[in-house]
N, C-alpha and C positions, 0 to 999 in steps of 0.2 A: 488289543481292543479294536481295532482295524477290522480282524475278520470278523469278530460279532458284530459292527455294523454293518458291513454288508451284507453280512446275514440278514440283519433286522428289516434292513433295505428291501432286500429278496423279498420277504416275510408281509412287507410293506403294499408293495407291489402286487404281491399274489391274491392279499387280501381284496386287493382295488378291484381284481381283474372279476373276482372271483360276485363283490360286490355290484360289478355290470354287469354280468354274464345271469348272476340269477339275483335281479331285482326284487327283493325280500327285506323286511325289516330285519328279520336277524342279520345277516351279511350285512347290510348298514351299519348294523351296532357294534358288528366283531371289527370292520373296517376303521370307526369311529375308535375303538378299542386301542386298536393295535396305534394309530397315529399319538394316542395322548399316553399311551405306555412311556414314551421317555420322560415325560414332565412328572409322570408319575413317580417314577423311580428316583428322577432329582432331590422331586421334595421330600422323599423319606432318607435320600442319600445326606441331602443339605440340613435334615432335621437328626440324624444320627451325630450326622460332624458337630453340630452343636452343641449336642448335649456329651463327647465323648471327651473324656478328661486324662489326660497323661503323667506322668513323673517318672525323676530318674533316681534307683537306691543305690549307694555306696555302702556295703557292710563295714570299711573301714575308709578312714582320712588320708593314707599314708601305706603305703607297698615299700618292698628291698626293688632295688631297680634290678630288673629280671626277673624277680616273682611274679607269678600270676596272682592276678585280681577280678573280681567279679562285678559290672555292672548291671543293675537290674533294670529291664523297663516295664515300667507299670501302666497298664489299660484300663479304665473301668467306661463299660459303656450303660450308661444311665436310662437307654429308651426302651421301648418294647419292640426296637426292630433289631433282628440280628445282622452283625453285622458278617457278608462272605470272604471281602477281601480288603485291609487296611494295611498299608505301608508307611512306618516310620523311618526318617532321616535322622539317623544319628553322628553327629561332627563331634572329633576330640584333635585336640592340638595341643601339643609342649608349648607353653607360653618362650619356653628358649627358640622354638624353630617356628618358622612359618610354612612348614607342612602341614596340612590339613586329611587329615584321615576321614572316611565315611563308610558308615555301617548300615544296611537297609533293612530293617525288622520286618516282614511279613505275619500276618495270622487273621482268624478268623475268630470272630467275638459271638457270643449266643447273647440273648435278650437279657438285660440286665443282669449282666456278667464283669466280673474280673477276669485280667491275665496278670502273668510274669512272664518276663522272658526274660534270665541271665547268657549274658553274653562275657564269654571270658577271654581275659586281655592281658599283657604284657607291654613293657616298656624298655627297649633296651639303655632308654639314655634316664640321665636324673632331671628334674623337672616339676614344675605344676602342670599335669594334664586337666582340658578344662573339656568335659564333656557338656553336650547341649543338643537337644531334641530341636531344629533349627522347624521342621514341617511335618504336618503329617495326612494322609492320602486317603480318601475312602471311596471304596466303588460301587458301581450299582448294583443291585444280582445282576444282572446279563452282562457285567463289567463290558458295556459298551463306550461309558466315559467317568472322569474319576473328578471330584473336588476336591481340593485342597483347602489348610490353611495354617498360617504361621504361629508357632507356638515359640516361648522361651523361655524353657526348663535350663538349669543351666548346675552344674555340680562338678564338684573339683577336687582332683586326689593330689598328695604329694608322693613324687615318686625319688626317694630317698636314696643316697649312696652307703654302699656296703661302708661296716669299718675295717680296715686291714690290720693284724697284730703288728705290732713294732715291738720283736722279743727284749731289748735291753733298750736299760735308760741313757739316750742318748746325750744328756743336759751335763754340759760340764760344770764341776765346782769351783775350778779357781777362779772366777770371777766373783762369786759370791759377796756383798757387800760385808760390811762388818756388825760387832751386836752392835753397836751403835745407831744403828743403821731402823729408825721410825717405822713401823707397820703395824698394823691393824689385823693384819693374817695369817691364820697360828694353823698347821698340818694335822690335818685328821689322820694321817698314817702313824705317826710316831710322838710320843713325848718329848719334851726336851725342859729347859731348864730354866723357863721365863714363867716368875708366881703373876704377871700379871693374868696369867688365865689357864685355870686346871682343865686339863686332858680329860683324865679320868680318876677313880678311885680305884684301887685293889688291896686286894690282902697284905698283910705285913710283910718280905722277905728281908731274910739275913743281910746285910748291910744298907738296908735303910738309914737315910739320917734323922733322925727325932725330930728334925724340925719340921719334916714334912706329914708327921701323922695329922692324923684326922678327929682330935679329942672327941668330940661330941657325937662322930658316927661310930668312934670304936666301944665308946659307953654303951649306944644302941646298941651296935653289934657284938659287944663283948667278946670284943677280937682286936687286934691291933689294924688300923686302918689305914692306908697313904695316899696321898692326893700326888698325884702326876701332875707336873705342869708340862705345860706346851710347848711345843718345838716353833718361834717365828721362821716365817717362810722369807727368806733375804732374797730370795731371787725375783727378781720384776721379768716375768716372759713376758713379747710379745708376738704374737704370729701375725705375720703383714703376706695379704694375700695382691697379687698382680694380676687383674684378669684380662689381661692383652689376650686376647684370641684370635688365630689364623680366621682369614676370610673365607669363606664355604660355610653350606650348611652343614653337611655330615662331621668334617675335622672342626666345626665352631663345636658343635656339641661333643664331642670325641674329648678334645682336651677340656670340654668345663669339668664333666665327668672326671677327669683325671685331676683336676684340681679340687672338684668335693671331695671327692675320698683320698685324696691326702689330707688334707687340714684337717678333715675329722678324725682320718687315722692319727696324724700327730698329734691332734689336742687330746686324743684316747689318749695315746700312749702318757704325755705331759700329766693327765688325772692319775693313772696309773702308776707312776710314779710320785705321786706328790708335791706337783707343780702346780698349781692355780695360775692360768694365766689371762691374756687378753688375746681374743681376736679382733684383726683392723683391715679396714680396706675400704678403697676411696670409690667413688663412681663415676663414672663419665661425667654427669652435669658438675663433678668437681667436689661435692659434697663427701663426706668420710662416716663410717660407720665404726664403732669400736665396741664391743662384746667382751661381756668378763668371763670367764668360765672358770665356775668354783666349783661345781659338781655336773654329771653330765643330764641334769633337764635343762642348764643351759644351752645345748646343744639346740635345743627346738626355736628359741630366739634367734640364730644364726640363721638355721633354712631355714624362719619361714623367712625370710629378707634374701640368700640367696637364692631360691627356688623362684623367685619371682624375672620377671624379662629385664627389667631395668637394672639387675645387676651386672648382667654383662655387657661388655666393652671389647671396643675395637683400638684402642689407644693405649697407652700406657698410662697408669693411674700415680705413677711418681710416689709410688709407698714409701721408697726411701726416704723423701723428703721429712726430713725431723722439724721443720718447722711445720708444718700440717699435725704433726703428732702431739705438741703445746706440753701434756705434761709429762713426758715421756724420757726426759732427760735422765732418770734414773733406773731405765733398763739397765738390766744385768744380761740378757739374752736376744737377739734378734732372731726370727726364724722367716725366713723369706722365701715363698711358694711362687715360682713363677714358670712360665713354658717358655722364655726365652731368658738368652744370658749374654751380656756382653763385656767386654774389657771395661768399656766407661763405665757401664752399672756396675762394676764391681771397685771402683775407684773409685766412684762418689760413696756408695756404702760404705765405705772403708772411710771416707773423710766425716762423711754425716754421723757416723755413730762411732767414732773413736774411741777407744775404753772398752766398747760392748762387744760381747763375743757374737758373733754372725753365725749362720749358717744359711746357706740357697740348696734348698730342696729343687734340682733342677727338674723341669718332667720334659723326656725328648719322647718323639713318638717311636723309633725305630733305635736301633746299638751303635748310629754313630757314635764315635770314639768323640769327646773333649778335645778340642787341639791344645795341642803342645804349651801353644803361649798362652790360653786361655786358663788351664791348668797351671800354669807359673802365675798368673794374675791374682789366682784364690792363695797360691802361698804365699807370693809376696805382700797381700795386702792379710795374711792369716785369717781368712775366710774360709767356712768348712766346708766343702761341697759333696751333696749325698745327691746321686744320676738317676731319677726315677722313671724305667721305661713304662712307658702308657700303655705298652700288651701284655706288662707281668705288673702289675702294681702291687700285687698282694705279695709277690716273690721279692720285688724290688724293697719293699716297705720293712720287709720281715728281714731282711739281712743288713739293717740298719744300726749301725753301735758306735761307741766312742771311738774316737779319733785313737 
């Protein structure tokens, strides 16, 4: 913009000279011209700005973290003047980090016109990206000076962690409560042998017991009928997540990432085999969040609570503590995701949930080995410890099995 003022300048100047040299109305008029040219151009610059309206499209709510995703931004300029040169400020931030990214939209608009312009993007970490058109720029034609003005569009993607397989069901049995044992929640995988609530119906086979036909659908069907009952679910899971995270920005997001896509890979796997369980986990101001998961659209109530900034922590959130968990006294299963481990935390787990079978999903970032005594700490207290490296998760996750 620099040189075309001085250009104008030049232009300014020659007019004048030009205007003394041969005293004429016309040269007056071109001189007169040339001086009120930039007011001129403002006011159709300041009256374009006005009338030109912006927005941002998302084709979806929600990306795999590391797919690409497409943001759109939308122009319509509503006047009769065209517009040559407009620049957009476009800011997007992972509400986890306080890095701030910026994208600059250039384009040129014809007279009562639309644009699009996609702009495609990627995320390497998990998160709420929050995209926002913070200003946006318009210049003259001679682009000699430019007006702005603050706009606040504002749109937000969820950027989601992969799930990893976990081939074999890692949930041991002998803890199992007994039938005896009060619940409300019967296994979509399998039959079993409680009439308070039928499974399903099927055809007759050869050692059915008669008590379980189905009189009045086998009449309909005139076929022999049998009511399945249902298998009660005796295991009380619950997955207790620790979101102590290293201080830095790059390794704060490095290990949340590694702790999404465990929990989700474990509670995958727990669906998959026929577990219903709970997910728990406390927050810094102290407060505790607890998530049932019977089928996986539960999944979507968990992020959207952890994709938010206020879920992560710089402290330790004390998951162990069984008094914070009120009615939890009758887990059958502990599953503890944390990126650090120590002797005392694995001594108070052992005191606080006595009876309950443990398991620490450890996540280290690199193949440091477990020390020796730290290792005796999980047998002596019969805690199960599964090593999950942070640069193989999907490999670490997947060779995951009973004891």
């Amino acid at each position: 913009m620099l040189r075309n003022k001085i250009v104008y300048l030049f232009f300014l100047l020659f007019a004048g000279i030009l205007s003394i040299l041969y005293n004429v109305y016309f040269m007056s008029v071109v001189f007169i011209a040339v001086i009120l040219l930039p007011f001129f151009l403002m006011g159709i610059t300041a009256t374009t700005l006005y009338f030109l309206k912006t927005d941002l499209e998302l084709l979806d709510t929600s990306a795999r973290k590391g797919d690409p995703f497409s943001v759109a931004v939308l122009v319509n300029n509503q006047t009769l003047f065209p517009v040559t040169k407009l620049t957009i400020e476009l800011t997007y931030k992972n509400e986890l980090s306080d890095l701030v990214k910026k994208e600059a939209v250039t384009l040129a608009l014809d007279l009562r016109s639309s644009r699009r312009i996609d702009i495609n993007l990627s995320s390497t970490h998990c998160g709420t990206i929050q995209f926002q058109i913070k200003r946006i720029k318009v210049y003259d034609y001679f682009q000699m000076f430019r007006i702005s003005k603050k706009v606040n569009v504002c749109k937000s993607l969820a950027v989601i962690p992969p799930i990893h397989a976990i081939k074999e069901d890692f949930i041991e049995d002998k803890y199992n409560i007994e039938s005896d044992f009060d619940t409300d929640n019967f296994s979509k995988h399998r039959s079993g042998n409680d009439p308070s609530e039928v499974f399903g119906i099927r055809e007759y086979r050869e050692g059915d017991k008669a008590s379980r036909i189905h009189w009045k659908l086998s009449y309909k069907q005139n076929t022999l009928m049998i009511k399945e009952f249902s298998e009660p679910i005796k295991d009380s899971i619950f997955i207790l997540l620790d979101f102590y995270l290293v201080e830095g920005e790059r390794k704060r997001l490095y290990y949340y990432d590694g702790l999404l896509e465990t929990v989700l890979s474990v509670s995958n796997a727990c669906l998959d085999y026929g577990h219903p369980h709970s997910i728990y986990w406390c927050k810094e101001n102290g407060s505790c969040i607890e998530q049932k998961i019977t089928e996986r659209e539960d999944y979507y109530g968990v992020l959207d609570v952890l994709l938010q900034e206020d879920a992560v922590t710089h402290s330790y959130s004390n998951a162990f503590n069984k008094k914070q968990l009120l009615s939890k006294d009758k887990a059958t299963h502990v599953i503890y995701i944390t990126t650090h481990v120590t002797e005392e935390m694995i001594a108070q787990a052992s005191r606080e949930w006595y009876g309950t079978l443990l398991y620490v999903f450890y996540i280290k970032v690199d193949e440091t080995v477990v020390s020796k005594e730290l290792h005796e700490s999980f047998t002596m207290n019969d805690v199960i410890l599964y090593e999950i490296l942070l640069d193989d998760l999907k490999g670490s996750l997947g060779k995951i099995s009973k004891r």
